[in-house]
PATORLUM-443735 format. One record per residue: residue number from 0; residue in three letters; y, z, x of N, C-alpha, C, CB in turn. Coordinates in steps of 0.001 Angstrom, whole numbers. Glycine has a CB too. Layout:
<recs>
    nr   rest        nv        nw        nu       cav       caw       cau        cv        cw        cu       cbv       cbw       cbu
   NUM    Ala         Y         Z         X         Y         Z         X         Y         Z         X         Y         Z         X
...
</recs>
This chain:
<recs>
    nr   rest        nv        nw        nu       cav       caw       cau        cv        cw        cu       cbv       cbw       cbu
     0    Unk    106508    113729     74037    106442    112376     74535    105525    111546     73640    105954    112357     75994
     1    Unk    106200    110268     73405    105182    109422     72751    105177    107819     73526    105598    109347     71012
     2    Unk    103703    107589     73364    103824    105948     74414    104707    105210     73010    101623    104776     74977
     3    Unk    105640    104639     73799    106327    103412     72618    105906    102495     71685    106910    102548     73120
     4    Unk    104535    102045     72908    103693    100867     72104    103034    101664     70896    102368    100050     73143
     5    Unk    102394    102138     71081    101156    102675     70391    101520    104127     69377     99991    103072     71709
     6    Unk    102633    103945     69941    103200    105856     68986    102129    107485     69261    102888    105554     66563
     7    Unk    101542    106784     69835    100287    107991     70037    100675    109075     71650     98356    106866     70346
     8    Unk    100561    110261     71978    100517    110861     72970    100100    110091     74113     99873    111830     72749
     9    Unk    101036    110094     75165    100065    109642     76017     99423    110152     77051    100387    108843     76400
    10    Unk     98171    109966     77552     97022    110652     78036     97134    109807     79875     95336    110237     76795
    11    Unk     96868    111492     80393     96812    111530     82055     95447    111465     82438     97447    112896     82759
    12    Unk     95092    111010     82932     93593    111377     83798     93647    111806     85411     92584    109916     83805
    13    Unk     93494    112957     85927     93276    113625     87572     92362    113137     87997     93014    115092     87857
    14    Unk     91420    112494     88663     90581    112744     89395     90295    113083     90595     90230    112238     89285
    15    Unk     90094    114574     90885     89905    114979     91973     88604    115898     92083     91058    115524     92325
    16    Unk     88404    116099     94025     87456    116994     94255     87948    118403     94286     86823    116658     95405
    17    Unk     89199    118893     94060     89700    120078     94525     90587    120388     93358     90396    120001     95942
    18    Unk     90599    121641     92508     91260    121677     91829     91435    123429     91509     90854    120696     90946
    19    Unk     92382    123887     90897     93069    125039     90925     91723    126488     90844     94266    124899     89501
    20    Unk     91305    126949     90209     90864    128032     90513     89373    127386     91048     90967    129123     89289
    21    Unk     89230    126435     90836     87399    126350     91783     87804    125911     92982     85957    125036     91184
    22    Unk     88410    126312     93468     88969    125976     94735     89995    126591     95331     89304    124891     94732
    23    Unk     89986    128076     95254     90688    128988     95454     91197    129029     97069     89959    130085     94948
    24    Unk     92470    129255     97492     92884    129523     98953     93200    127609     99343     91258    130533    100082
    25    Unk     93055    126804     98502     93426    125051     98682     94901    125013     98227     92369    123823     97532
    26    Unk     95820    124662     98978     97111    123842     98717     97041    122809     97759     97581    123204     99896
    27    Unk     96274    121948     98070     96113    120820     97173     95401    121446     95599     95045    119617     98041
    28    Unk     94062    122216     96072     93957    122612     94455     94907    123229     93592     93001    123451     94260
    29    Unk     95594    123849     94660     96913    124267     93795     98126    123484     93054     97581    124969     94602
    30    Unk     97939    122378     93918     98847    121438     93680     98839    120658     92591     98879    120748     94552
    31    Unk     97025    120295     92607     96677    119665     90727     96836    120181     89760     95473    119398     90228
    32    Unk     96289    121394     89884     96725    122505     88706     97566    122246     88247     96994    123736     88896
    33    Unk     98869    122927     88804    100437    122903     88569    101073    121529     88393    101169    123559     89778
    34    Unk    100314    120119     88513    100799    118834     87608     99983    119118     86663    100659    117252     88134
    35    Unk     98428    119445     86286     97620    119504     85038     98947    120205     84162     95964    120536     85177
    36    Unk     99236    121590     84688     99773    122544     83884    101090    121848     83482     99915    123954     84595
    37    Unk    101656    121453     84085    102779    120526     84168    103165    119606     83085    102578    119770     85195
    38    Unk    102296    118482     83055    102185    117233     81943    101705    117911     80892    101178    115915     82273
    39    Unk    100497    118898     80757    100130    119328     79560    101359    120006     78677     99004    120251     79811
    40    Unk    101840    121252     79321    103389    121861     78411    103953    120498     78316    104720    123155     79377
    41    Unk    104139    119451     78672    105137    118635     78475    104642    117044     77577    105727    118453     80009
    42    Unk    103784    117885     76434    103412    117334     75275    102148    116006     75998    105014    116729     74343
    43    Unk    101798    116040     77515    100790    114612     77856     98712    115150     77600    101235    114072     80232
    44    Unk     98540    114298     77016     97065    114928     76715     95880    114507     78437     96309    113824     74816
    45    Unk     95925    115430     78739     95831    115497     80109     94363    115548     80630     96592    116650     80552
    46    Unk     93365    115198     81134     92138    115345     81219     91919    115304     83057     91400    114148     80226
    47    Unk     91142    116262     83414     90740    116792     84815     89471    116468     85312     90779    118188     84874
    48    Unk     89259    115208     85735     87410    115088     85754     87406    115224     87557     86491    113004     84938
    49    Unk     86795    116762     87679     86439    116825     88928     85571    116556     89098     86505    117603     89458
    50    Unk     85344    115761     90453     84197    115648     90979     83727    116051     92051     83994    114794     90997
    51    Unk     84426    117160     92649     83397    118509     93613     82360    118792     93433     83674    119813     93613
    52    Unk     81805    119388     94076     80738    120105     93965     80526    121093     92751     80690    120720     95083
    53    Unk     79209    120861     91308     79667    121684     90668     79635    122950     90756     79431    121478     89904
    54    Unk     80025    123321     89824     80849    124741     90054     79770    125312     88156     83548    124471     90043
    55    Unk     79465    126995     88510     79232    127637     86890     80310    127969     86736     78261    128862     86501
    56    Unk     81652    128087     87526     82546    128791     86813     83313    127767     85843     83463    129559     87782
    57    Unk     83227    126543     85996     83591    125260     85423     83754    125465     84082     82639    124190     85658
    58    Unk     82766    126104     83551     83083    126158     81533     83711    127282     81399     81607    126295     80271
    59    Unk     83719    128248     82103     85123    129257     81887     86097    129092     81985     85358    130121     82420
    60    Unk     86643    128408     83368     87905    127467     83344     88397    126611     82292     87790    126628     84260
    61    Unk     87253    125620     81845     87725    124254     80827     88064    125367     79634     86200    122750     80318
    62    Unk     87313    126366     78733     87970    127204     77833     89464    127783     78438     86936    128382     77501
    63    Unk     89956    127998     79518     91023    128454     79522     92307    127945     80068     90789    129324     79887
    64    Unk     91468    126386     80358     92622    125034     80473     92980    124464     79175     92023    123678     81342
    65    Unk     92180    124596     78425     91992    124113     76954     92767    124482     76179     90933    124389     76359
    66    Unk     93920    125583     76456     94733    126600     74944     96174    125594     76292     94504    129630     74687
    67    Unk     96253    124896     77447     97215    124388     78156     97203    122919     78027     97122    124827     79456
    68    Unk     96469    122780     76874     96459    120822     76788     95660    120674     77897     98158    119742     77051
    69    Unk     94860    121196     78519     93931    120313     79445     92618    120495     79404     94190    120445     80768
    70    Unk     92028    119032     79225     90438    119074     79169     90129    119225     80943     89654    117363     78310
    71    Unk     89496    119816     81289     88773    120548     82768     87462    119703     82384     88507    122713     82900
    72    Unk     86737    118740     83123     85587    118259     83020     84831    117960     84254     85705    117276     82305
    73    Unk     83873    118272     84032     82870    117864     85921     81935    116616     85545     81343    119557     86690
    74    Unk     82356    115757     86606     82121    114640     86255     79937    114824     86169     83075    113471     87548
    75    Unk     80004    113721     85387     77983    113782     85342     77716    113560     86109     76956    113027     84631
    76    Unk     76723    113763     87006     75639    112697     87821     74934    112011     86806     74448    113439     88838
    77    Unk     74849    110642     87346     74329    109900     86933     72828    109644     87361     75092    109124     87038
    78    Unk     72320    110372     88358     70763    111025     88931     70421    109527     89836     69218    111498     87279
    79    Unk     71445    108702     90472     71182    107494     90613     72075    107691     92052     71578    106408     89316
    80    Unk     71600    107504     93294     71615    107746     94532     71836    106163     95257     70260    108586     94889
    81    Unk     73324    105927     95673     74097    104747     96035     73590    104776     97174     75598    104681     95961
    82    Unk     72827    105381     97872     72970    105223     99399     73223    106572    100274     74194    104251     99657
    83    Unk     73248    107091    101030     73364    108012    102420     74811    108484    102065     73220    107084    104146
    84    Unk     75564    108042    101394     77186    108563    101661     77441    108769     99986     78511    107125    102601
    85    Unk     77743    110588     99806     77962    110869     98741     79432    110096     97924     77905    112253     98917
    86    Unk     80576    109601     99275     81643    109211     98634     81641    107818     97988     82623    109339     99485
    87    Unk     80185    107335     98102     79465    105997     97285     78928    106205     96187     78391    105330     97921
    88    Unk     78296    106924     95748     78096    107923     94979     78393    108627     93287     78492    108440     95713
    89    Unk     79899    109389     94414     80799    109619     93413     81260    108321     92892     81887    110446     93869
    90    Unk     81913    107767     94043     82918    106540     92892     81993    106099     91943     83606    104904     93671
    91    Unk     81034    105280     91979     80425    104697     91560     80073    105510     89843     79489    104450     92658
    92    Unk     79777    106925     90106     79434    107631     88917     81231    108108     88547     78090    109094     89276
    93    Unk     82283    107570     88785     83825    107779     88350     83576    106320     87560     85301    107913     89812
    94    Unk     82927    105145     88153     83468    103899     87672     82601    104233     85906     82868    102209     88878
    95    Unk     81173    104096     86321     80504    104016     85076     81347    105297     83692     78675    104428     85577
    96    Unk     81682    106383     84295     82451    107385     83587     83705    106375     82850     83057    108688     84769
    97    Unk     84544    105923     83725     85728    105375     83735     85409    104302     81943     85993    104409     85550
    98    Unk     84253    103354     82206     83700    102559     81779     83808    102856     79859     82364    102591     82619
    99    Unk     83224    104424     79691     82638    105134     78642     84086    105739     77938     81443    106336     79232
   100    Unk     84786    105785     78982     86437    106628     78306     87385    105796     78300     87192    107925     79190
   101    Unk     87346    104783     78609     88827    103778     79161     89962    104220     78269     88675    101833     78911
   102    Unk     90199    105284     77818     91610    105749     76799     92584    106195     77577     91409    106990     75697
   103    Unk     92761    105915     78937     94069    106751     79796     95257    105828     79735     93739    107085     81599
   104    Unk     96403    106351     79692     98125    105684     79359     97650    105392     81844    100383    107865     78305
   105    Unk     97717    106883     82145     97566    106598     83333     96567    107275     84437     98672    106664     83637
   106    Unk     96029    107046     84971     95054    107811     86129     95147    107702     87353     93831    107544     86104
   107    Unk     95014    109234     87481     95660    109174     89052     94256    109682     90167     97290    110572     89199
   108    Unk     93806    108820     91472     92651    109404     91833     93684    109667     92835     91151    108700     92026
   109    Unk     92789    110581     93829     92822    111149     95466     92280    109959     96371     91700    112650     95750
   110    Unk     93158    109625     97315     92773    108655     98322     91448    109406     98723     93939    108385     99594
   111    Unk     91578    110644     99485     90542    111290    100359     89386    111171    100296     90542    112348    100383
   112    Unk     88929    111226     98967     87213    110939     98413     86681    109637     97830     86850    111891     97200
   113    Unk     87749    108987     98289     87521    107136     97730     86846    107122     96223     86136    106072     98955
   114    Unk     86735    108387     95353     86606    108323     93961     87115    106796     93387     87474    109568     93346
   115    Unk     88128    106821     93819     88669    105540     92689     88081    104228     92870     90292    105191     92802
   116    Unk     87343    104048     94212     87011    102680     94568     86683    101612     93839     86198    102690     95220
   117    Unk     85674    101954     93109     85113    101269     92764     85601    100820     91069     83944    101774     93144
   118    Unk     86078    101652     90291     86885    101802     89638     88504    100635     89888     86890    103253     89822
   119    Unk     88904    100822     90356     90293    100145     91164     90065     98823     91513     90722    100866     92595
   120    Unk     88609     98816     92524     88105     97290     93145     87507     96519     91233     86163     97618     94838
   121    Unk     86944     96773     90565     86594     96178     89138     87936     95858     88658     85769     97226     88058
   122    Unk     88866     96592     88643     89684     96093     88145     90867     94904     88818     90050     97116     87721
   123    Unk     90624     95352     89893     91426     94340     90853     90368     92952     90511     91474     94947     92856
   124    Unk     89433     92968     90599     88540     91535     90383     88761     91159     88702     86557     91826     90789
   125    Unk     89112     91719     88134     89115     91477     86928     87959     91378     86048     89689     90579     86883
   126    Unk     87313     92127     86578     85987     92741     85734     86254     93860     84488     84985     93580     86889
   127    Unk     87480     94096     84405     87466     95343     83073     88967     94920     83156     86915     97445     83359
   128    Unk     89200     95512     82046     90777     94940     81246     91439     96248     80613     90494     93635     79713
   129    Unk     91277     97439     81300     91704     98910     80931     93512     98035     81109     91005    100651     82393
   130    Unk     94151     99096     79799     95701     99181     80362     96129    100474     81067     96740     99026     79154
   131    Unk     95125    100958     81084     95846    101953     82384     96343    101678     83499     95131    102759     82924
   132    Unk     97617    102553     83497     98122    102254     85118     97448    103444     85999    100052    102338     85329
   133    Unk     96811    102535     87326     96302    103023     88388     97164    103774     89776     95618    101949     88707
   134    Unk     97095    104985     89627     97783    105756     90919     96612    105905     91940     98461    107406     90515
   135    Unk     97662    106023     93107     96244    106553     94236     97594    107862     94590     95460    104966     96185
   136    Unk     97258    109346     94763     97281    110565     95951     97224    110065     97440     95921    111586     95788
   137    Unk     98407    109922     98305     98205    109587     99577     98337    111325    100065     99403    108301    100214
   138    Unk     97181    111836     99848     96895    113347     99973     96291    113700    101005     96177    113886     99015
   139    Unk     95786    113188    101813     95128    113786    102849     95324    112504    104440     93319    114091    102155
   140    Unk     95276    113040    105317     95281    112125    106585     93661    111155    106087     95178    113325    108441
   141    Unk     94491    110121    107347     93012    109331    107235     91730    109239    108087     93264    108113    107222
   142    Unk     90661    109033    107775     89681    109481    108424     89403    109484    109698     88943    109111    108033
   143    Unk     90439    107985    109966     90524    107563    111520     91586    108630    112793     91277    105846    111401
   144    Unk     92312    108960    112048     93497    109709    112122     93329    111691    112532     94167    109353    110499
   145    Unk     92011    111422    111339     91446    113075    111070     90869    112908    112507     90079    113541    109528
   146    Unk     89948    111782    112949     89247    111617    114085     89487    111997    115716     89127    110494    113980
   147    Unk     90699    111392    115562     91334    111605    116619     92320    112423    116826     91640    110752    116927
   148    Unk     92849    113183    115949     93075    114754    116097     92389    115479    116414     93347    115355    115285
   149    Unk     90671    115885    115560     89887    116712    116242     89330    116365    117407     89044    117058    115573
   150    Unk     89630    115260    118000     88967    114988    118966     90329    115350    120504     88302    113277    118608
   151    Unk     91110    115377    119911     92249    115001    121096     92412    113854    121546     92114    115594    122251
   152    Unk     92009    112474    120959     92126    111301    121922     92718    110567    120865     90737    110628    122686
   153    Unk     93844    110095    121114     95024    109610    120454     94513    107696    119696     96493    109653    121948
   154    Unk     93569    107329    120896     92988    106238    121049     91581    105887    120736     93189    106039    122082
   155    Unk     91156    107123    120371     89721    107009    120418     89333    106323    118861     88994    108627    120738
   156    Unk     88328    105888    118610     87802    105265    117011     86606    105737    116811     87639    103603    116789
   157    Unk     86368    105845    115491     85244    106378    114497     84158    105098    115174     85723    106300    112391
   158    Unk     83130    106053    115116     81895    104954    115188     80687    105226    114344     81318    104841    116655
   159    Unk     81024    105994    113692     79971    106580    112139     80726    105773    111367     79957    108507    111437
   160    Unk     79330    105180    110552     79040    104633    109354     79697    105074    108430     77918    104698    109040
   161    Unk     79361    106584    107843     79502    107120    106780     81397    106781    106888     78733    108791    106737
   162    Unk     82013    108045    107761     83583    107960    108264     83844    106545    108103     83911    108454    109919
   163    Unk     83239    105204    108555     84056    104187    108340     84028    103275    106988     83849    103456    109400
   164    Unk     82759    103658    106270     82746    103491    104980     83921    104337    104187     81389    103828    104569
   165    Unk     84139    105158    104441     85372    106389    103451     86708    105719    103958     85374    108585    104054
   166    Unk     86549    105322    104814     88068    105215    105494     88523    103555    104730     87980    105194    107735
   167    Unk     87433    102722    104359     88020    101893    103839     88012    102046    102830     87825    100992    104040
   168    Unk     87324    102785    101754     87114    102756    100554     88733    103427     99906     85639    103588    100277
   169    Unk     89075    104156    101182     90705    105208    100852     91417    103799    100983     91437    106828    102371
   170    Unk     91282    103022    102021     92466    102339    102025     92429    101090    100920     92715    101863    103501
   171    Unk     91824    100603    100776     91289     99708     99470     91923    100389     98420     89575     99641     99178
   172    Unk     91412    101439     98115     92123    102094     97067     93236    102123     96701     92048    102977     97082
   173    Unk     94223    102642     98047     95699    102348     98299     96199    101187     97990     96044    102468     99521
   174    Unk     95340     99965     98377     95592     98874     97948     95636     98104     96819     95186     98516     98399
   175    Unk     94613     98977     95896     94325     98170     94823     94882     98928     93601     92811     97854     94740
   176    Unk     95708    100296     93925     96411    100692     92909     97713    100247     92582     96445    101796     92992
   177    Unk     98299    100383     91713     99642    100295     90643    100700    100497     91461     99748    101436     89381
   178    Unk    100763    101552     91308    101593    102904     92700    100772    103988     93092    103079    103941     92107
   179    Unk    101281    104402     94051    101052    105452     94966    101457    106492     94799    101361    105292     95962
   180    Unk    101530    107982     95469    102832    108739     95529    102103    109678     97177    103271    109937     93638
   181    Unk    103299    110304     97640    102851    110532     99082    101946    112244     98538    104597    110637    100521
   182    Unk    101950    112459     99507    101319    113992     99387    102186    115082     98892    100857    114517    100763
   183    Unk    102231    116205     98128    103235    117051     98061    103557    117857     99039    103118    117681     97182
   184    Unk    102289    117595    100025    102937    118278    101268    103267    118013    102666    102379    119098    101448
   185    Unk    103884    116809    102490    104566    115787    103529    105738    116288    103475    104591    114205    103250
   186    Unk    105939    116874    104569    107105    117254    105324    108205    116115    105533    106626    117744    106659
   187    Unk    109352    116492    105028    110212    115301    104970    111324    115720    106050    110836    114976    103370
</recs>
């Protein structure tokens, strides 16, 4: 594959918290993998910036994503503390990342961890001028949704801070991306 404009490979960016072997017994980590593994055989220069929890097994992996076209990377901390809610946090240390690499054809975040927020919201304001096209993962239920399942009350609403901060930052996200795509494991 070559981008038309530019004649050059064109380059994927993942961003997720869950991904194939650091996250062993996950559907979904399984699920990134096998697009990483996916686009990479299929000539796309593919880059994985998780932002889970890190992991030591992380540089054993990136050496053995690396001979599959895929850079495996854990995103930095930036040692700079947004507030009480890690999913403020992350984005925020995805945006400044985002900032330092802007070379993606396309990037795809996970609704679930509102990673992309802030990232997505800059660009929706027109604060950065990346040509990347922006995906959001409609990968996981929503927080409000998660709520009232574990709870049994069909009606009931979040009244934590943190939960209602994530829950918009997912849907914003949804909003402020390119396209979407549903979950791979939405039952049709």
């Amino acid at each position: 594959h070559r981008d038309e404009r530019t004649g050059s490979t064109p380059s994927v960016l993942l961003v997720t918290d869950t991904f194939g072997p650091l996250n062993p017994y996950n559907e979904l980590a399984s699920a990134y993998e096998n697009i990483a593994i996916h686009l990479g055989s299929n000539s796309f220069q593919v880059t994985v910036l998780y932002v889970g929890e890190e992991s030591g097994a992380l540089s054993k992996f990136s050496r053995d994503f690396a001979s599959k076209r895929i850079n495996l990377v854990q995103l930095p901390s930036s040692g700079v503390n947004y507030g009480p809610s890690p999913s403020t946090t992350v984005s925020v240390d995805v945006f400044r990342w985002m900032l330092a690499q802007h070379k993606y054809n396309v990037a795809h975040f996970q609704a679930n961890s509102g990673a992309g927020y802030y990232t997505l919201l800059a660009q929706q304001q027109g604060l950065t001028s990346w040509n990347s096209k922006f995906v959001v993962g409609l990968d996981s239920t929503s927080v409000h949704s998660l709520m009232q399942i574990n709870s049994g009350d069909d009606q009931g609403r979040s009244t934590d801070l943190e939960s209602l901060k994530l829950e918009f930052m997912q849907e914003k996200s949804v909003e402020y991306a390119v396209s979407f795509v549903d979950s791979p494991f939405e039952k049709k």
